[in-house]
N, C-alpha and C positions, 0 to 999 in steps of 0.2 A: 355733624362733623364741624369742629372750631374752622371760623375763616380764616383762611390764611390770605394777608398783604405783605406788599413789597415795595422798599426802601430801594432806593441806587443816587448812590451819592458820586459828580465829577469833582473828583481833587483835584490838586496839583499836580501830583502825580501819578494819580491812577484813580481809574472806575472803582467800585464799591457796591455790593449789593448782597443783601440778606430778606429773608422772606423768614415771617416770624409767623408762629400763632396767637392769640385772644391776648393769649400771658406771657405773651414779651417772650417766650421761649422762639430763638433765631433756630429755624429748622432747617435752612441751608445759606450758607455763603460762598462768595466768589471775589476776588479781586482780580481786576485786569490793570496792569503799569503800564504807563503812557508817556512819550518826554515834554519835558518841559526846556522850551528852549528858551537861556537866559546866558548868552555869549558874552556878556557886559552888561551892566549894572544897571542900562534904562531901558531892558530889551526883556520882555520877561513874558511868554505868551507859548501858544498851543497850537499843532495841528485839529484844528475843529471836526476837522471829518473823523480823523483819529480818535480823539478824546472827547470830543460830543456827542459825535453819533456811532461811531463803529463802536466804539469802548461799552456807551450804554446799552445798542443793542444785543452786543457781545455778553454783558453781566443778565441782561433781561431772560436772554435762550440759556444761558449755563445756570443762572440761580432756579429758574423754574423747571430746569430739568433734574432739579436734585430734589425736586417737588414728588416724583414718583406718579404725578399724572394726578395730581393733587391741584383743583380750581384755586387762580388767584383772585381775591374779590378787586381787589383795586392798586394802584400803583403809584409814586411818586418819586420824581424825580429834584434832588438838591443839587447845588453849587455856589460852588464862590462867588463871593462877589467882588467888585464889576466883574465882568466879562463881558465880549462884544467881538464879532467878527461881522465881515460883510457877505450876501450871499447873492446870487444870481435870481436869477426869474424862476427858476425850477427849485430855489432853495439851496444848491448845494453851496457850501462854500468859495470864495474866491480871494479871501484875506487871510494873514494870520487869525485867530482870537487871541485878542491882547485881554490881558490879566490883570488886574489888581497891581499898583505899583510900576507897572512899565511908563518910561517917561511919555510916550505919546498920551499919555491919560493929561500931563500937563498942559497942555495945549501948545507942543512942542510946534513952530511957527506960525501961530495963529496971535501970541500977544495975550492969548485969556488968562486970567487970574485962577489963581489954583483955587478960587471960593467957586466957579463952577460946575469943580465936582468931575472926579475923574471917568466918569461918562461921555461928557460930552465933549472932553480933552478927545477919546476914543472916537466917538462919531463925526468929529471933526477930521479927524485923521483918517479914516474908513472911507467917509463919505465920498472920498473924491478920487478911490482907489478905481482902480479899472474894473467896468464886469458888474459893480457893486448894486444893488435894486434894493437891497433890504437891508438893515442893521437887527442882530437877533446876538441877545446873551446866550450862553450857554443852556441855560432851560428851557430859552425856545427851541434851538435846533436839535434838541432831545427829545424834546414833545410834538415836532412834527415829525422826527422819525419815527415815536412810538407810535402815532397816533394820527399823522397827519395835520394835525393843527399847532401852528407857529406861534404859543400864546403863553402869557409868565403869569406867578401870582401877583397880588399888590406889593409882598413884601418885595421881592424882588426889584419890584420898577421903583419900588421907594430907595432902595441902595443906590440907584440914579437920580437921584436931587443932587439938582435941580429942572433934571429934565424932563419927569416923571414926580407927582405928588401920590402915586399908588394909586391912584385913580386913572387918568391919562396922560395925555403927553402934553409936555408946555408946547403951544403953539410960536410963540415967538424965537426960543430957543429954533426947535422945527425950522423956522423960516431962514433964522442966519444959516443954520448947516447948510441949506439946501434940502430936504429933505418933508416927507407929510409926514403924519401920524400911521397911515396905513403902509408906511415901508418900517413899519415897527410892529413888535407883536403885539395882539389883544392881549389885555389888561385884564384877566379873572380874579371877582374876591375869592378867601376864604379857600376853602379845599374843593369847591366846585369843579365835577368831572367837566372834561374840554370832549375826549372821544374815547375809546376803547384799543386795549391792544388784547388779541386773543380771548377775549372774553371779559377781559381784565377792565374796570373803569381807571382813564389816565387821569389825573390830577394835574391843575397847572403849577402845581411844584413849592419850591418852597428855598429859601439859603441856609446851608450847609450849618451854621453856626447855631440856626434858631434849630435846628432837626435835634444837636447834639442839646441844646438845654432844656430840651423837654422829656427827654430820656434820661438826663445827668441825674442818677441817685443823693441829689443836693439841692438846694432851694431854700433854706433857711438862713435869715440875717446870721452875717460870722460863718456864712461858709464860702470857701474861695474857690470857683469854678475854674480848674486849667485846662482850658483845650489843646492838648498835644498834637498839633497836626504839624502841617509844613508851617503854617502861622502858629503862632505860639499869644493862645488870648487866655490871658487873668481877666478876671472879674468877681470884686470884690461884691457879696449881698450882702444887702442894708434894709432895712422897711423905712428910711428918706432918702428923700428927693437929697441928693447935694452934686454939687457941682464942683470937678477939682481943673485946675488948669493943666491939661496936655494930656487928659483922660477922657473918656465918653462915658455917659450915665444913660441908659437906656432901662426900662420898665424891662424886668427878667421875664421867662415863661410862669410863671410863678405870681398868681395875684397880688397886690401890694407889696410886691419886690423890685426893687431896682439891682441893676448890674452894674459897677464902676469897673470902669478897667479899660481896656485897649486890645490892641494888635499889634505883635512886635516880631520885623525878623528872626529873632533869635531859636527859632523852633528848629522843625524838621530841614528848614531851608541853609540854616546855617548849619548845625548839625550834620544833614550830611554830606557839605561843602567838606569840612573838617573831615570827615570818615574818607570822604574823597582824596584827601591829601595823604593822609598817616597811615592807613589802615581800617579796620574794622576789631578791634581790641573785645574780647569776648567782656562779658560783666563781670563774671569771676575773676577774670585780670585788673578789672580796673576798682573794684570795691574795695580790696585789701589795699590800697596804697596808702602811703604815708601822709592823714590827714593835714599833716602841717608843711608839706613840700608839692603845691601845686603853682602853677604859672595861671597868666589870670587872661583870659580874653575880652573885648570888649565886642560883643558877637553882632557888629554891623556890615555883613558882605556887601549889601546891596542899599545902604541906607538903612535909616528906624522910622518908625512908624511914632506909634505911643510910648514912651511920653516926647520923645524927642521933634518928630515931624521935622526928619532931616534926611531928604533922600539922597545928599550926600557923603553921610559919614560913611567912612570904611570902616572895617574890622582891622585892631592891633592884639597881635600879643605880649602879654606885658612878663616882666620877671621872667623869659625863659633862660634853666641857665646849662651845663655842658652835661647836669649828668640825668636831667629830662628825657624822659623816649616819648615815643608815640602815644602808651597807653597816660603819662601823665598830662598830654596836651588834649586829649579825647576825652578824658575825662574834667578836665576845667573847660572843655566846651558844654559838659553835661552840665557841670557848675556854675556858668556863666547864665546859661538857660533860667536858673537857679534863683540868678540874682536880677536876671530881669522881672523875673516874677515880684521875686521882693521888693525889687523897684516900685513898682504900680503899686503892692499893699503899702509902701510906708506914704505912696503921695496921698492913698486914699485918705487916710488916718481914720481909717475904720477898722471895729474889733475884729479880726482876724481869730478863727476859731481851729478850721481844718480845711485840708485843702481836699480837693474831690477834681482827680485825674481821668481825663475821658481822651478819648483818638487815640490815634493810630501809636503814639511815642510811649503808649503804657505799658506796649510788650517790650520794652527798655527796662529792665531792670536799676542799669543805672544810672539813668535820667529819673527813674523815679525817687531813689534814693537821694540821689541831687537836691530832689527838689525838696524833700524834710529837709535836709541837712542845711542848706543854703539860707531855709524860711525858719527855720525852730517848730515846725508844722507837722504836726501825722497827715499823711498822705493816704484816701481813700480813692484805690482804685478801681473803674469802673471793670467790670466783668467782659463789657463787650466794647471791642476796639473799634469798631466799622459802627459808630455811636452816630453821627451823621444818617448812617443809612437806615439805624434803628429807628430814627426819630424820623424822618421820613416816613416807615413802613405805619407807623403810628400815625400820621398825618392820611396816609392810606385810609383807615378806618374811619376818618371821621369823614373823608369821601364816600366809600363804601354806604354809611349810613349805619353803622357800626357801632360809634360813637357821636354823641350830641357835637363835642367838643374836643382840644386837646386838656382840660384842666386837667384829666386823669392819668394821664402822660408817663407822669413819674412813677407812675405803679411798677413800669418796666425799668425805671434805674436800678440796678444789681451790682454792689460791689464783692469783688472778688477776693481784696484783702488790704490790711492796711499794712502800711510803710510808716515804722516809726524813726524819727530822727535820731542819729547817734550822738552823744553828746560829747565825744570829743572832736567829730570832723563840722558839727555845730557853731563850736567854741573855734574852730582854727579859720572857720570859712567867714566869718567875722572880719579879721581883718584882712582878707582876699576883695568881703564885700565892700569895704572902706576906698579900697584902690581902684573897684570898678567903677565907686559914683564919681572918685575924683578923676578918672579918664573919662569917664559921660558928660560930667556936668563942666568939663572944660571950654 
């Protein structure tokens, strides 16, 4: 009988879990939503017990019950990054877990410099919480639910540089917080099982971003990788090395590929702030609109990340005028999304071929349509939205002993269909996009 493993991805806003077999075919999924509480703009963070640990052992007993009594060979668990909450002697939580972007990641009165690294902004701030005995991302306190053992992968502890080089922990760092190495998780390489859950081998996990590009049906120089989550990451493939100012170049899942591109509020986070105020405008209301009468947002609720690295800016809306509704303000947030993308490809100044649509924003119709229209791009959507968890469940396997490696990763990318761009809401989104870079780059 093919082995089946399982993937469980923590979002932002919700657990995630699919169990697949050999051939990438997903034979059961589950999502569980969880909140995200982000009251004001440096405040952005999670009940841990909630969305760490209830969430994933929640997706764990619902995905393998739609197994039919069907053996999991191994398991893995993704997340964002940073994440960090502090937890007691027994492990249960006693902090928020702060998120990615929340001001305390800046070493909000501590005086550190944001070259630090928004780790140890967090563990500084944790450290000195009441109750506190341990600091654990999100993948450890999942992994010692599953499993019993509090332990992350390398990639993961390398998302905390400089307090973690993926091997262990800086000691000197260690020493200002206050803190040892052993009130931190063990450091596992590679897909090395940690313990078991139900028979199941646990993995020490893996980041949410790298799970989605090893499954992303793309990988070839000229194709533009868009992660549709709550973050919203481009990443332009190149086979060189280059380096642009206010972007990041990382080596892709994909031998001799590099990734340009970034992380930019403009996704699911701003999105459905906007959905939150107006409405929820169906797709078919908002695609027939008149491509040359849309209002233009500059989609910064809570600050930008890439390219701007301004966790101040706010979000304006520009041109709105008296015979605007709802669905034309919703839908130039879909379009704004749009043009951040296009942002990142014109700083790369690399060829730009197709774009290839993965997360959760792809069962959007018209965010995906946005995103042709916006870029001049066909848009290849991936098949499976819970991409994250897929690529996890594939990281499974090569625990399992399954696979040698992830090189073969992408056998499981499956697109569902492409999105071609129209070419008059092309030609009109043009100079919408001209208004966005001169309210950005002011």
């Amino acid at each position: 009988m093919d082995e089946v493993t399982v993937g469980i991805d923590i979002g932002t806003t919700s657990v995630k879990a699919v169990a697949a077999g050999g051939d990438g075919e997903v034979l059961s999924r589950v999502r569980i939503p969880h909140r995200v509480v982000s009251t004001d703009p440096g405040r952005f963070e999670h009940d841990p017990q909630a969305a760490w640990i209830d969430g994933v052992m929640g997706a764990w007993g619902q995905v393998t019950a739609g197994m039919a009594g069907r053996p999991v060979a191994a398991v893995t668990v993704s997340a964002m990054v940073p994440s960090m909450c502090g937890v007691d002697s027994a492990g249960a939580p006693v902090t928020p877990g702060l998120l990615y972007g929340d001001a305390r990641g800046r070493g909000v009165g501590t005086g550190a410099e944001a070259t630090d690294g928004e780790a140890v902004g967090f563990a500084r701030w944790l450290a000195v919480r009441d109750g506190v005995e341990a600091l654990w991302p999100a993948q450890a306190a999942a992994n010692r639910a599953l499993c019993g053992v509090a332990a992350i992968d390398s990639s993961t502890a390398m998302a905390m540089t400089p307090m973690s080089d993926g091997q262990g922990w800086t000691p000197e760092l260690l020493d200002e917080i206050g803190m040892t190495s052993e009130q931190f998780p063990a450091i596992i390489p590679g897909a090395t099982a940690i313990g078991e859950r139900d028979g199941a081998l646990v993995s020490a996990g893996t980041i949410d971003a790298l799970g989605e590009q090893l499954v992303a049906p793309c990988g070839d120089a000229g194709d533009v990788l868009v992660m549709c989550g709550t973050t919203l990451l481009p990443w332009v493939m190149t086979d060189e090395w280059v380096e642009i100012d206010g972007l990041w170049t990382f080596p892709s899942a994909r031998a001799g590929i590099m990734a340009v591109g970034g992380a930019s509020n403009a996704g699911g986070l701003f999105i459905d702030r906007v959905r939150a105020l107006v409405g929820d405008p169906a797709s078919e209301d908002l695609l027939p609109l008149d491509p040359g009468d849309l209002p233009v947002w500059l989609p910064y609720p809570r600050g930008e990340r890439t390219p701007l690295h301004d966790p101040d800016r706010r979000a304006e809306l520009l041109d709105l005028h008296v015979g605007h509704t709802s669905t034309h303000v919703m839908m130039a947030a879909y379009e704004a999304a749009g043009f951040v993308v296009r942002h990142h490809i014109d700083l790369a100044g690399l060829d730009a071929v197709r774009i290839v649509a993965v997360g959760g924003g792809t069962q959007s119709p018209a965010w995906m349509q946005a995103l042709a229209d916006t870029t001049g791009l066909a848009v290849d959507v991936s098949a499976e939205p819970y991409s994250a968890a897929l690529g996890a469940a594939y990281h499974s396997r090569v625990t399992a002993g399954l696979e040698a490696d992830t090189s073969q990763a992408r056998r499981w990318g499956r697109v569902s269909h492409r999105v071609e761009p129209r070419v008059a809401h092309t030609a009109a989104a043009e100079g919408r996009y001209r208004r966005f870079r001169e309210g950005t780059d002011r």
